[in-house]
C-alpha positions as CSV (number, residue, x, y, z in Angstrom):
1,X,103.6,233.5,96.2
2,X,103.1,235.3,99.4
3,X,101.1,236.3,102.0
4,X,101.7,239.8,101.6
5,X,101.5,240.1,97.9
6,X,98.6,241.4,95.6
7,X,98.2,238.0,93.7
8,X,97.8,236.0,97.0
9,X,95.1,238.7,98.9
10,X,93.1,239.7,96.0
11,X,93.3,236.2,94.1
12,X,94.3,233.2,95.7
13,X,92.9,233.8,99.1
14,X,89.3,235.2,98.1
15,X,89.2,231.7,95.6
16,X,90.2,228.8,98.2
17,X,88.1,230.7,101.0
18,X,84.7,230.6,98.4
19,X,85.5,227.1,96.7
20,X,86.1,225.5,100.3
21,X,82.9,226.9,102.1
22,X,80.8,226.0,98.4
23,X,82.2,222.5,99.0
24,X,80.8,219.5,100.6
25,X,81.6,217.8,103.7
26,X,84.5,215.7,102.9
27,X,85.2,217.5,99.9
28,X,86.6,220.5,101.4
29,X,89.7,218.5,102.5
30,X,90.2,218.1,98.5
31,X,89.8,221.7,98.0
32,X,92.6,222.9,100.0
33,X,94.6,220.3,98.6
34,X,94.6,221.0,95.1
35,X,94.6,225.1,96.2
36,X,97.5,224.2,98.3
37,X,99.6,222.1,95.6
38,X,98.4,225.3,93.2
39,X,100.3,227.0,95.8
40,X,103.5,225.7,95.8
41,X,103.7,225.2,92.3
42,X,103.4,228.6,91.8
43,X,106.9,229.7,93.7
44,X,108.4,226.6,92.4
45,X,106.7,224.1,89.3
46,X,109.8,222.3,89.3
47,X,110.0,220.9,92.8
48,X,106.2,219.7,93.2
49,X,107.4,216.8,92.1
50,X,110.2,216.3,95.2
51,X,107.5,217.5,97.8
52,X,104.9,214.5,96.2
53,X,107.9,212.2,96.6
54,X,108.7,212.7,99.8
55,X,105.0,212.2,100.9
56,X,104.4,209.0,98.8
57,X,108.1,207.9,100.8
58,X,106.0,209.1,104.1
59,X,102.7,207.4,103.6
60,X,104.4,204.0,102.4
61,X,106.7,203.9,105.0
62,X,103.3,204.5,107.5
63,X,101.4,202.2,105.9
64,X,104.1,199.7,106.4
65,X,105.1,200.8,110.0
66,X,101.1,199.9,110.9
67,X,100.5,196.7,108.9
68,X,103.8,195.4,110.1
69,X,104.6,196.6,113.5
70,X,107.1,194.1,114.5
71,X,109.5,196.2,112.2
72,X,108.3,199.4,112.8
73,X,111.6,200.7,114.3
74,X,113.3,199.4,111.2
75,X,110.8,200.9,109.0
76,X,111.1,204.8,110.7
77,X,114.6,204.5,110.4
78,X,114.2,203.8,106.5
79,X,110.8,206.9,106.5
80,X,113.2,209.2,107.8
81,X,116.4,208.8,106.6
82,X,114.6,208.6,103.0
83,X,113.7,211.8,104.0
84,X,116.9,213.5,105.1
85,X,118.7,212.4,102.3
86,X,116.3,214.4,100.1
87,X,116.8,217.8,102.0
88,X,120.7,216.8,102.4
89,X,121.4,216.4,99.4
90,X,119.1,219.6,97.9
91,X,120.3,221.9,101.1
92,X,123.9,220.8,101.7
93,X,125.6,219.8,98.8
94,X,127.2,222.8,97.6
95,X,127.9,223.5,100.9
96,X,129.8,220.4,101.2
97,X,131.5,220.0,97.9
98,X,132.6,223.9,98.1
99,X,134.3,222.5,101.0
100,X,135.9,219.6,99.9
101,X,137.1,221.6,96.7
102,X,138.3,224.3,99.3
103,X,140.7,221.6,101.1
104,X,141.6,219.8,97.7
105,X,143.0,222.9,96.4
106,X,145.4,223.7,99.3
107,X,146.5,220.6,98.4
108,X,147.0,221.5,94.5
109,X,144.0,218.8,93.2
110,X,142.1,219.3,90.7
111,X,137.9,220.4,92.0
112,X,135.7,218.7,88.9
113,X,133.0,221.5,88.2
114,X,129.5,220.4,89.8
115,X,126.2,222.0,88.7
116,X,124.8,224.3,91.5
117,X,122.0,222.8,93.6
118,X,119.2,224.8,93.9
119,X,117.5,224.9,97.6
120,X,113.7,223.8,96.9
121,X,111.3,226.5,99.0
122,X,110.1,225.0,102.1
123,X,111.8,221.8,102.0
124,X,112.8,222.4,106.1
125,X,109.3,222.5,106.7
126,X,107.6,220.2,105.2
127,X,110.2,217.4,105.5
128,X,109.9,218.1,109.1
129,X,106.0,217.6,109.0
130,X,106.8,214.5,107.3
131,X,109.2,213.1,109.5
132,X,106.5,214.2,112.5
133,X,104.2,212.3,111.0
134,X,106.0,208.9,111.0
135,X,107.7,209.6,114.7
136,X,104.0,210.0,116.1
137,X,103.0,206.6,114.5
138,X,105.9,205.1,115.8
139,X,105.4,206.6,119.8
140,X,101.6,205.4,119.2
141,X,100.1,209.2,119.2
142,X,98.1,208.7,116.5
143,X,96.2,205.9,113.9
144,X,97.9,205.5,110.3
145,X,96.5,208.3,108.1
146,X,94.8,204.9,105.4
147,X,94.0,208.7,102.7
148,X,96.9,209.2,101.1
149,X,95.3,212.5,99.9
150,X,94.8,213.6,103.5
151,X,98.6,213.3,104.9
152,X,98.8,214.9,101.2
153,X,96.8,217.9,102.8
154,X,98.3,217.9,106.3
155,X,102.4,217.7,104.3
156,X,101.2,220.4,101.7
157,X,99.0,222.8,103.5
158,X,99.6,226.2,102.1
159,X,99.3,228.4,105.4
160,X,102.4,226.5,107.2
161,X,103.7,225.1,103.6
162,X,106.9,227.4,103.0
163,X,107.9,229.1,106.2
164,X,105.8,227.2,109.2
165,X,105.0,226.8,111.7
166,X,106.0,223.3,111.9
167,X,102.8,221.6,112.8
168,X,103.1,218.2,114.3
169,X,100.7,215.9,112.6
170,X,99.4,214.9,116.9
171,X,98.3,218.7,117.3
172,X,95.7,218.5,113.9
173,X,95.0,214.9,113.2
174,X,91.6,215.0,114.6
175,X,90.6,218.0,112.9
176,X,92.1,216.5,109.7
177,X,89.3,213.9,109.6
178,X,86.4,216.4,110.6
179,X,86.0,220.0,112.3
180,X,83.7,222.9,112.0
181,X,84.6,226.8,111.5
182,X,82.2,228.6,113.4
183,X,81.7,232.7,112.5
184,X,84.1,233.1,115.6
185,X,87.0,231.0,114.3
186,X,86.7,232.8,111.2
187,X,86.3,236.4,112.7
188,X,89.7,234.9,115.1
189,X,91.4,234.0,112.0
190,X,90.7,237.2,110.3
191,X,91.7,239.4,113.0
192,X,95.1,237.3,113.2
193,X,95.7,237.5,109.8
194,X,95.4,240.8,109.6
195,X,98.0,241.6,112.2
196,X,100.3,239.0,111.0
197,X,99.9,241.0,107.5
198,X,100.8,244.3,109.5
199,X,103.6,243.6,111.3
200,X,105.1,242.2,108.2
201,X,104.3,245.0,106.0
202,X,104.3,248.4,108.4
203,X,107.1,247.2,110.2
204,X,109.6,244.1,109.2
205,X,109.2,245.7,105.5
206,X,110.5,249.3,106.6
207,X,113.2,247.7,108.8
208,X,114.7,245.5,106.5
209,X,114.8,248.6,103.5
210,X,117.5,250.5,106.1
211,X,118.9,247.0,107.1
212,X,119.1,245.4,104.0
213,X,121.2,248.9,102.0
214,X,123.3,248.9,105.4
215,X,124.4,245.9,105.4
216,X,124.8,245.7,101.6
217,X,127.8,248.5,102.2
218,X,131.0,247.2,102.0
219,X,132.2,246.9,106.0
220,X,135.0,249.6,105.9
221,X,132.4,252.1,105.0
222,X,130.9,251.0,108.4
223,X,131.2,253.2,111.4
224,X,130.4,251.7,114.9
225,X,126.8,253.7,115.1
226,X,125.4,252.2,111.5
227,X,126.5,249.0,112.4
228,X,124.6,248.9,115.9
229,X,121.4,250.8,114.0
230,X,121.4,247.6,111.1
231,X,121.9,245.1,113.8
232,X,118.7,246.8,116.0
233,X,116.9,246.9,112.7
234,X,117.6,243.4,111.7
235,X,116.7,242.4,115.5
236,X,112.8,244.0,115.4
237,X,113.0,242.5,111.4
238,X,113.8,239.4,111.4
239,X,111.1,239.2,114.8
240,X,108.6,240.9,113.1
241,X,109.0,239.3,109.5
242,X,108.4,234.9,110.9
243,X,106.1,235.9,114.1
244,X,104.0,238.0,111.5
245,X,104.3,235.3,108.5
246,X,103.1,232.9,111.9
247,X,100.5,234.9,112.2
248,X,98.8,235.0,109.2
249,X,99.5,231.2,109.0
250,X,97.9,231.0,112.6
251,X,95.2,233.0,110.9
252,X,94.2,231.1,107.7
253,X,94.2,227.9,109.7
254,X,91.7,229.0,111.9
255,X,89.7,230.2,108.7
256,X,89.9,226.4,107.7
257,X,88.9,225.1,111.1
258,X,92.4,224.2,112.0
259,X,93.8,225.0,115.6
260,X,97.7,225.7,115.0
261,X,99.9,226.8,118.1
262,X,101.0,229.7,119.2
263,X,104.9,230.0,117.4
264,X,106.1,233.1,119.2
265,X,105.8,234.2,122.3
266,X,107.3,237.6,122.8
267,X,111.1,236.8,122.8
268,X,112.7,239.8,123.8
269,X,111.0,240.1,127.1
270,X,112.8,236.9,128.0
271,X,115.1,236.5,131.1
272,X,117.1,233.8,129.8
273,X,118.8,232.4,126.6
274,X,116.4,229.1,127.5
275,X,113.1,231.3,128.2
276,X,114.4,233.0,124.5
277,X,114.1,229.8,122.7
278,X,111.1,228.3,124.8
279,X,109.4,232.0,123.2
280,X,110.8,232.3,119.2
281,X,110.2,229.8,116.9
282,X,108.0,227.9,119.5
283,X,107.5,225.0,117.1
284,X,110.9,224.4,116.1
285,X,112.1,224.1,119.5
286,X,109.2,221.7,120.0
287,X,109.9,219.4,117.2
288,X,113.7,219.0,118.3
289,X,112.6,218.3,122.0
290,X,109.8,215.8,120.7
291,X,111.9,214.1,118.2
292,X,115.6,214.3,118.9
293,X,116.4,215.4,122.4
294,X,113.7,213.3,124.2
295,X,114.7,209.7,122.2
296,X,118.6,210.9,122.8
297,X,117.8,210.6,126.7
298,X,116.5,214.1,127.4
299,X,117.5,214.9,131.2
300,X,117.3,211.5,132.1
301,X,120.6,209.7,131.9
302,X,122.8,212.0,134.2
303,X,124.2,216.1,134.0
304,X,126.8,215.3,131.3
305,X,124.3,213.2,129.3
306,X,122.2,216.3,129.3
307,X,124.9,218.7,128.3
308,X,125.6,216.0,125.3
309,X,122.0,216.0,124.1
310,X,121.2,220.0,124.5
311,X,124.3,220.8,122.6
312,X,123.4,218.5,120.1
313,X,120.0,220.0,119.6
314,X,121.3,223.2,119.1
315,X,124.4,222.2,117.0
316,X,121.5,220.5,114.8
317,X,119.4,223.7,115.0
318,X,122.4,226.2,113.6
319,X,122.6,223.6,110.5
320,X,118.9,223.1,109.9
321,X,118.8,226.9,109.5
322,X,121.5,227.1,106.7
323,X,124.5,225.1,104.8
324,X,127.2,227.9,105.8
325,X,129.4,227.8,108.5
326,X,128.2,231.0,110.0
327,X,124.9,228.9,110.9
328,X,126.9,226.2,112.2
329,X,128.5,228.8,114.7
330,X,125.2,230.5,115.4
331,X,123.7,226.9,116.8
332,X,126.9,226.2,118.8
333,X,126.8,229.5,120.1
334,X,123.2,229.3,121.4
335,X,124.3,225.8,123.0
336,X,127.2,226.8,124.8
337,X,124.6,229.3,126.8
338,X,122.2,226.4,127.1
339,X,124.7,224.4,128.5
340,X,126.2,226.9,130.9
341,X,123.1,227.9,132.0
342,X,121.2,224.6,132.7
343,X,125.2,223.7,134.5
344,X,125.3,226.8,136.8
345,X,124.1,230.0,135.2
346,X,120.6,229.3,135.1
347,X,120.2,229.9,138.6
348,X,122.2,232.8,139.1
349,X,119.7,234.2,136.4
350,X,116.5,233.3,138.3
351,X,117.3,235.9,141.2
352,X,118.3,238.5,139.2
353,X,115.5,239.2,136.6
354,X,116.6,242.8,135.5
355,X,120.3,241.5,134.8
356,X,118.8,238.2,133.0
357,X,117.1,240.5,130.8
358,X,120.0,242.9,129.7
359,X,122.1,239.5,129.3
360,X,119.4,237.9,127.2
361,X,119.4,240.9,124.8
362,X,122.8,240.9,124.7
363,X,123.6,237.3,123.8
364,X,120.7,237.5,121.5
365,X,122.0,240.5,119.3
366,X,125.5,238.8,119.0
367,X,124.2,235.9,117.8
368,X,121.9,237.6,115.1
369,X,125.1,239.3,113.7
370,X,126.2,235.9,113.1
371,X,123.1,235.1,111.6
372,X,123.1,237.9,109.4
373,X,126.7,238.8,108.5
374,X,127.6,238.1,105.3
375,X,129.8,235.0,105.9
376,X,131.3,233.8,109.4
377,X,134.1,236.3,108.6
378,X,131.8,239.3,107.5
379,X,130.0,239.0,110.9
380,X,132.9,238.7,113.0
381,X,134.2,241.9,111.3
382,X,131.3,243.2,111.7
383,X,131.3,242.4,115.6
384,X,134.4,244.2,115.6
385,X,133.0,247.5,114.3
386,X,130.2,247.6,117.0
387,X,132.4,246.8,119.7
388,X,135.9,248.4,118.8
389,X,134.3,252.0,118.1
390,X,135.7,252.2,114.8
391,X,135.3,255.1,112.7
392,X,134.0,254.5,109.3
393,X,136.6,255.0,106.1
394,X,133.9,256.0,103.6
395,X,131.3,258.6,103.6
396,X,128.3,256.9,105.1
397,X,126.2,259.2,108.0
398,X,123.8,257.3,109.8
399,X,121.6,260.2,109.5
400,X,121.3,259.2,105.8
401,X,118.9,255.9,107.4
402,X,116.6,257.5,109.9
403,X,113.9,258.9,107.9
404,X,110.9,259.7,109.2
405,X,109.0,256.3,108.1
406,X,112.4,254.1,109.7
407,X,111.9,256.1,113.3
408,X,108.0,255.4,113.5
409,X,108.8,251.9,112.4
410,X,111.4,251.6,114.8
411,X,109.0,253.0,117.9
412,X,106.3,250.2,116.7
413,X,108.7,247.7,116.9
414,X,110.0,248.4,120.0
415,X,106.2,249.2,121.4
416,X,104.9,245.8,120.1
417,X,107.5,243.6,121.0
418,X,106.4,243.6,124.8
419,X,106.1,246.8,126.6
420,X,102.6,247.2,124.8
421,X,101.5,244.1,125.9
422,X,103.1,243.6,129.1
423,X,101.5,247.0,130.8
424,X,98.1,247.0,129.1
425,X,97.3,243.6,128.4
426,X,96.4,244.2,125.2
427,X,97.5,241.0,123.8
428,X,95.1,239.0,125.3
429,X,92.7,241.2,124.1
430,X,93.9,240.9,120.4
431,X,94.1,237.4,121.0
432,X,91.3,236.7,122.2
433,X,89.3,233.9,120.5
434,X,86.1,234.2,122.4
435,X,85.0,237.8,121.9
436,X,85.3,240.8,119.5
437,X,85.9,244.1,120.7
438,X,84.6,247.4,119.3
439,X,88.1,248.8,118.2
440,X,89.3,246.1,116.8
441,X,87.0,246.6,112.9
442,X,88.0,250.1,112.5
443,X,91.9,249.2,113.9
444,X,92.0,246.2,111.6
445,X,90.1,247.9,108.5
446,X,93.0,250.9,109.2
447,X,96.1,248.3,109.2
448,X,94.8,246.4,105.7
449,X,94.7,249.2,104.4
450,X,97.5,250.8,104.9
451,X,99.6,247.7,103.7
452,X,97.5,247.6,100.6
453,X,98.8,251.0,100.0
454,X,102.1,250.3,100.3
455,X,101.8,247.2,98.3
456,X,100.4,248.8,95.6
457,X,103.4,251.2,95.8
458,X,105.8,248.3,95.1
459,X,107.2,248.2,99.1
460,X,110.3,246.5,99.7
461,X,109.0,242.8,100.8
462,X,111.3,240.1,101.6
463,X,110.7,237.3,103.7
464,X,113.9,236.2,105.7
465,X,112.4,232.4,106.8
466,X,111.7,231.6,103.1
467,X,115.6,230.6,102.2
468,X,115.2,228.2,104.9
């Protein structure tokens, strides 16, 4: 289930929102647990199961770390490499046996077949959450959660449950245990829901139907112009698809009293690869510096220390996104910029603003054809098209892909992604958690139901983050 289907707007939201403001006091915490496991069982029956596992591993391993602190070190080290090995083994198995098949072959041995592993939705996630959880009790940030149904709630919490954000279990514990929702919150939580619901639906949605048949073309039939309009399509698609599923996630928190962070704050206007990633995914880069790169040594143990640890982070980041080589180079990619600039670049950067933009938005659109490409060698064949002006062997006009409804969708994206914002201030307007403005029922009543319409119709509607 989705945000942006029928079932979820029309069914599943309208019945957790009137059984959890019906219910009493404590209770509500129990109604948007069972709603929430209702949730995930629905995309996936079969891997409830591994999620409960994982948080009965999680809530053992913190009741043991509080009751016996003298081991507690010993005892996160067993919490979260319990953990790892369940999303190792469900996310990189194939990856690694297709390997090890691949270099047993050159040598002539015989590859046993293996049954195919299938990736469990949202596993990242909330195996992340989980391993928050224990590292928090461990740096003394917060008290052992004694209701195991509660860490249930905070683990399986439909809003950030399949595709985030990553919510540390510091930023809502409090509010876990008690919190109000005032007629603000849930006017707040409405308004970003809504928005989160357009920019998925009027805009990733029409890029990715252009993108998606593009790139589904074998790559001789690519000339240099379709391949730089699927690679500016996927750029605005795969932006608008997780910063609008964050912000419907952002949304129904607020509905339920919870504060959740920002995740995204407008990447593209970014001067530099390290202002990119301190904007996109916000609380990815968050959890790494808060879990991996500050116990590694952070900045503190000397320049080449620091190069060690950054790359590390981002190597680590290219393989928590995918089990394929092409996400492998992605990270390593990203962390050879890092790297350069924190060594030298960095600074150059900082005095030259309008150049640190058109870099940024360079390195940024290489690395999402390596994201994208279909395999490490599609995408560096596909580099070559944009770059080597090559003309296409089949029959494929760009003019085919801008339709009207692509070129609209294309002028929002490019609008909303900062421009917008950064001359008018509208943002903090739309964001604004204090007041509501006179525009904003009609706007918002106009944007729902538009994507209704196009729901209805039976719109294209993937959601990239989900495979992750």
């Amino acid at each position: 289930m989705v945000f942006s289907s029928l079932v979820f707007l029309f069914f599943f939201l309208p019945a957790v929102l009137l059984a959890y403001n019906i219910a009493p006091g404590r209770a509500k915490n129990y109604v948007l647990l069972v709603f929430s496991l209702f949730f995930y069982g629905w995309g996936g029956p079969s891997y409830l199961l591994l999620m409960l596992a994982v948080i009965g591993i999680t809530y053992v391993t913190g009741m043991l770390m509080s009751y016996l602190p003298k081991y507690m070190k010993l005892f996160l080290a067993i919490g979260v490499i319990a953990n790892l090995m369940f999303l190792g083994y469900f996310k990189y198995f194939n990856f690694a046996v297709s390997n090890i098949g691949k270099i047993r072959g050159i040598f002539n041995i015989t590859v046993p077949a293996f049954d195919y592993v299938v990736l469990p939705i949202g596993i990242s996630f909330y195996t992340f959450q989980a391993i928050s959880y224990l590292g928090d009790l461990c740096y003394g940030r917060i008290k052992v959660q004694k209701n195991p149904l509660y860490l249930m709630m905070y683990i399986s919490f439909f809003p950030q449950l399949i595709a985030g954000p990553i919510v540390q279990y510091n930023h809502i514990s409090e509010e876990i245990d008690r919190r109000t929702v005032t007629h603000m919150d849930f006017a707040y939580g409405v308004r970003r829901f809504v928005i989160g619901l357009g920019k998925k639906v009027l805009i990733s949605n029409e890029m990715a139907w252009v993108v998606d048949r593009i790139f589904s073309q074998p790559v001789e039939n690519i000339s240099t112009p379709l391949a730089w309009i699927a690679i500016i399509g996927y750029t605005f698609q795969i932006y608008y698809d997780f910063s609008g599923y964050s912000d419907m996630a952002i949304g129904l928190g607020r509905m339920f009293g919870f504060h959740f962070r920002e995740n995204f704050n407008y990447p593209y206007l970014s001067a530099s690869v390290r202002e990119f990633w301190q904007r996109w995914h916000i609380s990815l880069s968050d959890w790494f510096r808060d879990y991996v790169y500050i116990p590694l040594g952070g900045n503190r143990k000397g320049n080449i220390r620091t190069y060690i640890n950054l790359f590390t982070i981002f190597f680590l980041t290219g393989i928590w996104h995918g089990a394929s080589w092409q996400f492998l180079v992605w990270g390593i990619y990203f962390g050879v910029f890092m790297v350069a600039e924190r060594a030298f670049l960095g600074k150059w950067l900082a005095k030259h603003k309008v150049t640190g933009h058109i870099y940024t938005l360079s390195v940024v659109v290489i690395g999402w054809v390596l994201f994208r490409g279909n395999g490490l060698s599609g995408a560096l064949t596909w580099l070559k098209r944009m770059f080597l002006f090559t003309a296409a062997n089949g029959v494929v006009s760009p003019s085919v892909y801008f339709d009207n409804r692509f070129i609209v969708a294309l002028f929002a994206a490019v609008l909303f992604s900062g421009p917008l914002q950064t001359f008018t201030g509208l943002n903090k307007k739309l964001f604004d958690d204090k007041k509501t403005y006179a525009y904003e029922l009609p706007l918002l009543t106009i944007i729902m139901i538009m994507c209704i319409c196009l729901l209805v119709g039976n719109t294209y509607n993937p959601f990239i983050y989900f495979q992750f």
